[in-house]
KOLMI-835117 format. One record per atom (N, C-alpha, C): residue number from 1; residue in one letter; atom name; y, x, z. Coordinates in steps of 0.1 Angstrom, whole numbers, plus 2048, in hexadecimal, padded with zeros to 3 digits. Layout:
% residues N
    k  r   a    v    u    w
  NUM  A  CA    Y    X    Z
...
//
This chain:
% residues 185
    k  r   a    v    u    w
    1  X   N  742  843  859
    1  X  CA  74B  84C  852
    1  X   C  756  850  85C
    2  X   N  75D  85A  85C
    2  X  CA  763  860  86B
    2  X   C  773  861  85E
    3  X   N  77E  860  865
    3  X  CA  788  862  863
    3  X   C  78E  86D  859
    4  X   N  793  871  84E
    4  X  CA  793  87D  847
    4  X   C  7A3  87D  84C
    5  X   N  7A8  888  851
    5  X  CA  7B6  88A  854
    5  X   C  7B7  898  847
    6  X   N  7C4  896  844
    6  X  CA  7C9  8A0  83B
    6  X   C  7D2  8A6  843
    7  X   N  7D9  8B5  83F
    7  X  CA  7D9  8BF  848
    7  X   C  7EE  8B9  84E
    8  X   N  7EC  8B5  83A
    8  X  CA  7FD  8B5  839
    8  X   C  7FD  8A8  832
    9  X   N  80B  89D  830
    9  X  CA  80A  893  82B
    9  X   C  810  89A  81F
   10  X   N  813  893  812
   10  X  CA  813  88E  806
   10  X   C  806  88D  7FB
   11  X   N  808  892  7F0
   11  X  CA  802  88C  7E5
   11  X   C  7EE  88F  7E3
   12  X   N  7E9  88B  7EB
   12  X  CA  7D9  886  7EC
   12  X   C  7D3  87F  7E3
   13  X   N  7DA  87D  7DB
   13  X  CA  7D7  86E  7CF
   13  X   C  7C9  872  7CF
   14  X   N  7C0  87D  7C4
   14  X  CA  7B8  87C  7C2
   14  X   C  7A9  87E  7CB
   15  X   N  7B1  884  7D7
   15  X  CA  7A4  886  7E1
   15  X   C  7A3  876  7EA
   16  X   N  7AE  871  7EE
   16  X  CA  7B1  865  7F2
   16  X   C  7A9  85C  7EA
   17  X   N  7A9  858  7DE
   17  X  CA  7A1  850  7D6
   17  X   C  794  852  7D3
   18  X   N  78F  85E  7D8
   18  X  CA  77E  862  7D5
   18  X   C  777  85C  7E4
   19  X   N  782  862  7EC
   19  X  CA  77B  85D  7FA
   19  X   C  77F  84D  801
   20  X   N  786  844  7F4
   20  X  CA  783  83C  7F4
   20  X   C  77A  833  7E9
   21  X   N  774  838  7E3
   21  X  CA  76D  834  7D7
   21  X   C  75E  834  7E2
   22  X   N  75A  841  7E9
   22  X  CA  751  840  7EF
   22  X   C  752  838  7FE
   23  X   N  759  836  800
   23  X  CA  75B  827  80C
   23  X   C  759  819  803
   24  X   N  760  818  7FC
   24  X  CA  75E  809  7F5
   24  X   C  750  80B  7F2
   25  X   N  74C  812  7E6
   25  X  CA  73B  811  7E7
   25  X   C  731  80E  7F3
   26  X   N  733  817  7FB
   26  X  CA  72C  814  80D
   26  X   C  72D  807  810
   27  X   N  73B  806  811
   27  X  CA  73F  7F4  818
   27  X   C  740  7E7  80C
   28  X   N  73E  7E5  805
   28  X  CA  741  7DE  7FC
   28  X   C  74E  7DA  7FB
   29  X   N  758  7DC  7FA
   29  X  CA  763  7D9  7FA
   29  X   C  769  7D4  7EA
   30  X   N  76C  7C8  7EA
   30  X  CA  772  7C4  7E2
   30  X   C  782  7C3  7DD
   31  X   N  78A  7C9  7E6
   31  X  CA  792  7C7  7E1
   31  X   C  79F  7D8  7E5
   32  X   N  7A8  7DC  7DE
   32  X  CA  7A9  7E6  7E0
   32  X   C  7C0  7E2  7DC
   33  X   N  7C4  7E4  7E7
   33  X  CA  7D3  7E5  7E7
   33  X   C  7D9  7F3  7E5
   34  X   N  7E4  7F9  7DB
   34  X  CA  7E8  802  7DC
   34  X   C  7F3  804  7D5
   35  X   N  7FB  80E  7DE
   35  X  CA  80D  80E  7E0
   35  X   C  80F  81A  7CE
   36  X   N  812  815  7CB
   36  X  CA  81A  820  7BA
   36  X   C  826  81B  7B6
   37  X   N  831  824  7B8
   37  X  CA  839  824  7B5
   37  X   C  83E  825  7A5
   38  X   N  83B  82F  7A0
   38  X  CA  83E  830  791
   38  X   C  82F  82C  789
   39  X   N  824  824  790
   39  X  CA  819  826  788
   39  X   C  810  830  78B
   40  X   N  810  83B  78F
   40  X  CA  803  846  788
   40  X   C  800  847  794
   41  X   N  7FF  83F  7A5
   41  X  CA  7F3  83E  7A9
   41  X   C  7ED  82F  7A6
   42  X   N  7F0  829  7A0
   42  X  CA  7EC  819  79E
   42  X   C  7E4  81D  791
   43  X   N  7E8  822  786
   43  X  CA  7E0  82A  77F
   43  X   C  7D1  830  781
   44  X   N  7D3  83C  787
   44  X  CA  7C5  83D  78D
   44  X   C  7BE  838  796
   45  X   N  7C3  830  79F
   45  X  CA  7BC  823  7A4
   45  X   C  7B2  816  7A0
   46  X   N  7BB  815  796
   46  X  CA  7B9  808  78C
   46  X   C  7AA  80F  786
   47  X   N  7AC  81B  782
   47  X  CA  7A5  81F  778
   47  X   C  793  821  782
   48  X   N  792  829  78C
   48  X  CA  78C  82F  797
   48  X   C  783  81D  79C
   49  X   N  788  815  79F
   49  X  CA  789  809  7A7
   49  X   C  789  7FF  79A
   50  X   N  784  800  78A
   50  X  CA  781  7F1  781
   50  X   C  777  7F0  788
   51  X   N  776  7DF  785
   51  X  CA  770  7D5  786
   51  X   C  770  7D0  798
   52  X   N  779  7D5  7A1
   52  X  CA  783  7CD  7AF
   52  X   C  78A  7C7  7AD
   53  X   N  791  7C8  7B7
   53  X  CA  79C  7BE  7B5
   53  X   C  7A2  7C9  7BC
   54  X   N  7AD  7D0  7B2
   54  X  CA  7BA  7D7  7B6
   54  X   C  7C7  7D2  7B3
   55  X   N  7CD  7D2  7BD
   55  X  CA  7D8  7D0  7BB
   55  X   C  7E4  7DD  7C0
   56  X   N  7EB  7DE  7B4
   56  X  CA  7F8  7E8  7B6
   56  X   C  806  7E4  7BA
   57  X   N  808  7EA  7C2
   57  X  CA  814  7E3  7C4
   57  X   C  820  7EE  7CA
   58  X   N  82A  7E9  7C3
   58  X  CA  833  7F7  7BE
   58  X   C  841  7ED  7C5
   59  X   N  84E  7F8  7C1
   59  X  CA  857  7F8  7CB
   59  X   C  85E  7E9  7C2
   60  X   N  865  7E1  7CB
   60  X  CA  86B  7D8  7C2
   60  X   C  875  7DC  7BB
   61  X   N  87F  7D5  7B2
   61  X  CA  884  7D8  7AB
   61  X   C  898  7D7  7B0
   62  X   N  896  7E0  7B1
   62  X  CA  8A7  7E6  7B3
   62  X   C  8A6  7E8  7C6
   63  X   N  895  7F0  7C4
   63  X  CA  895  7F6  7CE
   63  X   C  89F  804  7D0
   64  X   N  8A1  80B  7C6
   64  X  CA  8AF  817  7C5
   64  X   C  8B7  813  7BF
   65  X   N  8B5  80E  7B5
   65  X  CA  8C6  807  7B3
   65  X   C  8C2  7FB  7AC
   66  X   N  8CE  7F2  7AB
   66  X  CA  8CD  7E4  7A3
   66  X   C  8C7  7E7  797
   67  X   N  8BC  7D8  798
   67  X  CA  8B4  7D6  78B
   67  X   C  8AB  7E3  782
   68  X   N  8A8  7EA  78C
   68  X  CA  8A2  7F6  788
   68  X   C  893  7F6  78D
   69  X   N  889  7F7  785
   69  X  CA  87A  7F7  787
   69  X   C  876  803  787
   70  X   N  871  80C  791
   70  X  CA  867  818  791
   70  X   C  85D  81A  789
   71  X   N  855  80D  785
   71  X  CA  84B  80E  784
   71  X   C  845  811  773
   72  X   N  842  81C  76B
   72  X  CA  843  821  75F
   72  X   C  840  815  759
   73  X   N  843  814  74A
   73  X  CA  83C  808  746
   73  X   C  832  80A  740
   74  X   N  82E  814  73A
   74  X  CA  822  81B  737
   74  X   C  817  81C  741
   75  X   N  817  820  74B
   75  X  CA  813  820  759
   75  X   C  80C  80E  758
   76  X   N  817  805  75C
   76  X  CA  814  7FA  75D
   76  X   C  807  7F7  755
   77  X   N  80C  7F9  743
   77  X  CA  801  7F2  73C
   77  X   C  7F4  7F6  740
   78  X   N  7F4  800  742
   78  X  CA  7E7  809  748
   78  X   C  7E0  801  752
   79  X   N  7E9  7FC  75B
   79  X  CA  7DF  7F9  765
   79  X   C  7DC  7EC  762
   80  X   N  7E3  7E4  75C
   80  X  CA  7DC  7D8  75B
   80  X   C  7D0  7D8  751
   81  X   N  7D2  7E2  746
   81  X  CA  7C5  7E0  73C
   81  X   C  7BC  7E8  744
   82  X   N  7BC  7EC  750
   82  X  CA  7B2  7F3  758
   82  X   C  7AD  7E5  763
   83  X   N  7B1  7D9  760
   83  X  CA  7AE  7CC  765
   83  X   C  7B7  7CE  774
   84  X   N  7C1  7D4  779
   84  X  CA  7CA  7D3  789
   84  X   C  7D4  7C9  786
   85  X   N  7D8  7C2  790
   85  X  CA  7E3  7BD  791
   85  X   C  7F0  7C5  796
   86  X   N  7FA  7C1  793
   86  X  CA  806  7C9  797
   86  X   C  80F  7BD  7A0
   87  X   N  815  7C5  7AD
   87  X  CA  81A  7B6  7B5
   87  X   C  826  7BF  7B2
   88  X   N  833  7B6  7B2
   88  X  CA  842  7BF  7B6
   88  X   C  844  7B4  7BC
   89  X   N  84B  7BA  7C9
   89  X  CA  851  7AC  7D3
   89  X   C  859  7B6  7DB
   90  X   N  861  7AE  7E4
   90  X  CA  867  7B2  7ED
   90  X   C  85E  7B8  7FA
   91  X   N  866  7C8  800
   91  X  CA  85B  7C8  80C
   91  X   C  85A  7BE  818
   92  X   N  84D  7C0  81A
   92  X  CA  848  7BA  828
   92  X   C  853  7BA  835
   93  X   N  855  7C5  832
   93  X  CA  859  7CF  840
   93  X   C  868  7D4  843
   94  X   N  86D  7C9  838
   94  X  CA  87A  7CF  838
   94  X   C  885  7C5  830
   95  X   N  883  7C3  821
   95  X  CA  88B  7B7  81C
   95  X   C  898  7B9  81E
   96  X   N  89D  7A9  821
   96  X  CA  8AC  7AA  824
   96  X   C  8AE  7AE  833
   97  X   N  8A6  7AE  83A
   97  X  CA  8AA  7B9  846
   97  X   C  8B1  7C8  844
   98  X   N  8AC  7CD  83A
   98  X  CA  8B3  7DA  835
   98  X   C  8C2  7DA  830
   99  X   N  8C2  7CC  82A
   99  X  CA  8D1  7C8  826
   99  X   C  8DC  7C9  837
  100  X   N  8D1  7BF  83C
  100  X  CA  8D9  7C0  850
  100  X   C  8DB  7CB  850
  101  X   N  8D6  7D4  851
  101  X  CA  8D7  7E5  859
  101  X   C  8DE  7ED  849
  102  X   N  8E2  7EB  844
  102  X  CA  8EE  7EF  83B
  102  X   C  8F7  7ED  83E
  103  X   N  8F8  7E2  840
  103  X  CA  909  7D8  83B
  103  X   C  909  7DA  84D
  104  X   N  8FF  7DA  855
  104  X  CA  90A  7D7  865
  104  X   C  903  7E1  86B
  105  X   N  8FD  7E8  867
  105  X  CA  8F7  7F9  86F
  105  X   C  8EC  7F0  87C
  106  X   N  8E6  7E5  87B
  106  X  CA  8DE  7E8  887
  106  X   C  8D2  7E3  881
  107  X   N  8C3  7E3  889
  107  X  CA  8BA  7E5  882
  107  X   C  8B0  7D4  88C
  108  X   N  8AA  7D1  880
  108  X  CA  8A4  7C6  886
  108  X   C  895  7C6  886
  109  X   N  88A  7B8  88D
  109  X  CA  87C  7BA  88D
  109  X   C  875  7C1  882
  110  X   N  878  7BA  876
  110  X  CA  86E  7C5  870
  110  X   C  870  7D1  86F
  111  X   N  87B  7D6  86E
  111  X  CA  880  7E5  871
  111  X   C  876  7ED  87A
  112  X   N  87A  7E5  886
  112  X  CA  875  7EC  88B
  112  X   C  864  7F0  88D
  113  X   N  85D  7E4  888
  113  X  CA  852  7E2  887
  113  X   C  84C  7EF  87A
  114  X   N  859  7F1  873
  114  X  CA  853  7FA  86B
  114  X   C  856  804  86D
  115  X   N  85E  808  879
  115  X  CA  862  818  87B
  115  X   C  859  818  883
  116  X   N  851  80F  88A
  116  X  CA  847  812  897
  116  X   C  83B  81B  88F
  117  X   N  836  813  884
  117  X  CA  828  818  879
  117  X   C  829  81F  877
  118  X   N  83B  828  875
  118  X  CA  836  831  86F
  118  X   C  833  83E  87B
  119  X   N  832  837  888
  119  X  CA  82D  843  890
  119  X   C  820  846  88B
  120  X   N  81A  840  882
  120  X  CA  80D  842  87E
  120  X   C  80A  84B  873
  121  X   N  817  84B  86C
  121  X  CA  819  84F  85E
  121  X   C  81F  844  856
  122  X   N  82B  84E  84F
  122  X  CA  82E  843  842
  122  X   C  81F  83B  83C
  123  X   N  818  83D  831
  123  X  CA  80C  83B  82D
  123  X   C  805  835  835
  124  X   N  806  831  843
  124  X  CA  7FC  829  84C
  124  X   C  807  81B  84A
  125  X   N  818  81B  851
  125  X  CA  81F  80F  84E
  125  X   C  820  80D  840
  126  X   N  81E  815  832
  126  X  CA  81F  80A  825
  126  X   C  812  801  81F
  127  X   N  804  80B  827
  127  X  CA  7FB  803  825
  127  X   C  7F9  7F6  82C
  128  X   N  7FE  7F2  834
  128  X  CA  800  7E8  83B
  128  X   C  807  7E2  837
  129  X   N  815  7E7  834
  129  X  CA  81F  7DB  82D
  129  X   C  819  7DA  821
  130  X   N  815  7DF  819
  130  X  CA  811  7DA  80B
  130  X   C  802  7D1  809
  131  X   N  7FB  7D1  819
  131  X  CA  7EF  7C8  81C
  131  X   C  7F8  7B9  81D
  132  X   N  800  7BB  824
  132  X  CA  807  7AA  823
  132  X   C  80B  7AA  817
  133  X   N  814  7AE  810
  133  X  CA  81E  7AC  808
  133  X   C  80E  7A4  7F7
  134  X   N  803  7AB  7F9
  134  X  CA  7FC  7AA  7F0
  134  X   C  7F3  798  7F1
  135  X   N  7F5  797  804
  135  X  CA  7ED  78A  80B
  135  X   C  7F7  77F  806
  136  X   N  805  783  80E
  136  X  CA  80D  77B  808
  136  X   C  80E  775  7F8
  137  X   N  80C  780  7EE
  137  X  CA  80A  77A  7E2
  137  X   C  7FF  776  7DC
  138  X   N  7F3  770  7E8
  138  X  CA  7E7  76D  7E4
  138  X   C  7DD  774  7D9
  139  X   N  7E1  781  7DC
  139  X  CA  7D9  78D  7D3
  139  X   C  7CF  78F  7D8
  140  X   N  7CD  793  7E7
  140  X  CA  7C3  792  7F0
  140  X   C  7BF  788  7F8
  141  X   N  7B6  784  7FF
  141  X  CA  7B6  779  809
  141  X   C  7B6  77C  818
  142  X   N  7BE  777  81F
  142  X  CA  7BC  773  82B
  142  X   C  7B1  776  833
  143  X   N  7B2  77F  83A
  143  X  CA  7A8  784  843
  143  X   C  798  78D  836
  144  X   N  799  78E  82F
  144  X  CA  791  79A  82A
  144  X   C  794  7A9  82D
  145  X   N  78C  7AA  829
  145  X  CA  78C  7C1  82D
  145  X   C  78F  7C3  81D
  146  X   N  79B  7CA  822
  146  X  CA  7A2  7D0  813
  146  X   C  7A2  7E0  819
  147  X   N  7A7  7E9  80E
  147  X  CA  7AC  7F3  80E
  147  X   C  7B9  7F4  808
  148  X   N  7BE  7FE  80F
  148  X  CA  7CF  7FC  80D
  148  X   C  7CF  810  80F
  149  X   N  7D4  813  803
  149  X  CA  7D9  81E  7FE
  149  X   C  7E4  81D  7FD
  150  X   N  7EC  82A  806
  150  X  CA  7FC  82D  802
  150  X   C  7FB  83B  806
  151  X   N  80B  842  808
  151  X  CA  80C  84D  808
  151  X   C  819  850  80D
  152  X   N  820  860  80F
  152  X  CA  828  860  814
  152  X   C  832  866  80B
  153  X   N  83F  860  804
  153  X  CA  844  863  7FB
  153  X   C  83E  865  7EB
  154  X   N  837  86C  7E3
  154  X  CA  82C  868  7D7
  154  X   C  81F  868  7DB
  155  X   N  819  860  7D3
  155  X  CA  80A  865  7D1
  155  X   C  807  85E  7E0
  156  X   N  7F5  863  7E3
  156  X  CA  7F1  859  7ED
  156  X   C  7EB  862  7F6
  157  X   N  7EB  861  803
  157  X  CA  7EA  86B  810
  157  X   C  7DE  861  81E
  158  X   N  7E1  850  81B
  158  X  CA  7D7  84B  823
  158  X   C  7D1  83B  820
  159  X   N  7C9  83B  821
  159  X  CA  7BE  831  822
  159  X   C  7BA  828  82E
  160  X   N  7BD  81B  82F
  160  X  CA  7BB  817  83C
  160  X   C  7B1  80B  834
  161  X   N  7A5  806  839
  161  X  CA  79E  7F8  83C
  161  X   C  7A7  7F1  845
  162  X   N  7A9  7E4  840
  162  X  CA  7B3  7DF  846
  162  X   C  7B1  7CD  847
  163  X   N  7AC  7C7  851
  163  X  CA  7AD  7B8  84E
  163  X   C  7B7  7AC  847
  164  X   N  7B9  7AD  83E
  164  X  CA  7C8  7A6  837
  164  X   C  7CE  79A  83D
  165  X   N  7D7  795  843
  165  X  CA  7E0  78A  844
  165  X   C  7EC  789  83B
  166  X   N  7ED  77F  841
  166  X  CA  800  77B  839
  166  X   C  806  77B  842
  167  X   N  814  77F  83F
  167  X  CA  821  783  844
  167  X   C  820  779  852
  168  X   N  821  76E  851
  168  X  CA  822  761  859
  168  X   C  818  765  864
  169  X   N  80C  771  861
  169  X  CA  802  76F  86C
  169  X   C  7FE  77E  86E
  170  X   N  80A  784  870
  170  X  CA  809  794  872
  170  X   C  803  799  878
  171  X   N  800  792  884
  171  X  CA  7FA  797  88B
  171  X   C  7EA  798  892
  172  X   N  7E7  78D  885
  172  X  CA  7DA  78E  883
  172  X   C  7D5  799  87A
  173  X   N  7DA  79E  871
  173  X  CA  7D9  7AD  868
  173  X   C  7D5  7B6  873
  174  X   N  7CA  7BA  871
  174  X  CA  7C1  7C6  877
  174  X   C  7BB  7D4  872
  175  X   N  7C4  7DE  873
  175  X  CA  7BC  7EE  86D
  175  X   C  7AF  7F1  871
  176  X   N  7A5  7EA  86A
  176  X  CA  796  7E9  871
  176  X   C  792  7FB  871
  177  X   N  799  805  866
  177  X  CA  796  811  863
  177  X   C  79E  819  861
  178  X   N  7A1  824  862
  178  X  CA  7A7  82D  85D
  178  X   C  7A0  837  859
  179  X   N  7A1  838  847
  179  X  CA  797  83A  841
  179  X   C  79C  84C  83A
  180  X   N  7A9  84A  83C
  180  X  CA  7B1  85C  83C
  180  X   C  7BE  85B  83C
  181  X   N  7C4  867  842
  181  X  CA  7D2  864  844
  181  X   C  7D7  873  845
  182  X   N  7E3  875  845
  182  X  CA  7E7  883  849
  182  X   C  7EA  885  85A
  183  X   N  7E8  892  85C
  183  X  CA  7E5  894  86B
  183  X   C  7F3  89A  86B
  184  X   N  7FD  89F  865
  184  X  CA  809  8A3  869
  184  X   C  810  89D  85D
  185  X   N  81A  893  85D
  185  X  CA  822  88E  856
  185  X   C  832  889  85E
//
């Protein structure tokens, strides 16, 4: 299967998730990660992808402001009675490092590790952060082939196969594929 680039980045959701419904089929892939912010791509995910192992995983809480959840609650119920897990955690790629580069203006490793990805595209560095962040919470395992759907600002734009690690072993995490992505973002 050869790379699908989209022309422009944003909202792919629905073509993104067909051309990955037909890769999981092909590869047997069990298990399927993906970035939703308010719910309604974890929604159709969940829904597209019963009977895997999805996991959604949305922005943490008083990611815009204190004690504030993006993620609809309606949305939510949905995806769990659609059998997905939902992870909220802090990011991978950023955390209280982001607090550093607020409060004293300079920017540190994971920073930069995450401004490097995104020479690839936003949606290539969240699928990756949200591959650990999901390893980390033993949602996936350690060194399997996951799929990791994200996107760039709403909705979903790329798809990477991706070998999963934890945080602790980054650099064992391997993009075995790049399964679609936007070609100007």
């Amino acid at each position: 299967m050869e790379t699908i680039y989209f022309e422009k980045s944003g909202d792919h959701t629905e073509e993104v998730l067909k051309i990955v419904k037909d890769f999981v089929e092909k590869e047997k892939i069990k298990s399927i990660v993906v970035a939703s912010t308010t719910g309604k791509t974890g929604v159709l995910a969940s829904s597209i992808f019963k009977g895997l192992n999805v996991v959604v995983v949305t922005h943490s809480t008083g990611f815009i402001k204190p004690n504030y959840q993006e993620l609809d609650g309606e949305n939510a119920k949905k995806i769990i009675e659609n059998g997905a897990k939902i992870l909220t955690t802090t990011h991978a790629l950023s955390g209280i490092e982001r607090a550093i580069r607020k409060k004293f203006n300079t920017i540190l490793p994971l920073e930069i590790i995450a401004n490097a990805l995104k020479l690839f595209g936003e949606g290539t560095k969240v699928a990756i952060e949200i591959t650990i962040m999901a390893t980390d919470a033993g949602l996936v395992n350690a060194g399997e082939n996951v799929i990791a759907i994200a996107g760039t600002g709403r909705g979903a734009d790329t798809a990477l196969l991706i070998k999963a690690a934890n945080s602790f072993n980054f650099f064992d995490l391997k993009v075995r594929k790049i399964i679609c992505k936007p070609y100007d973002f």
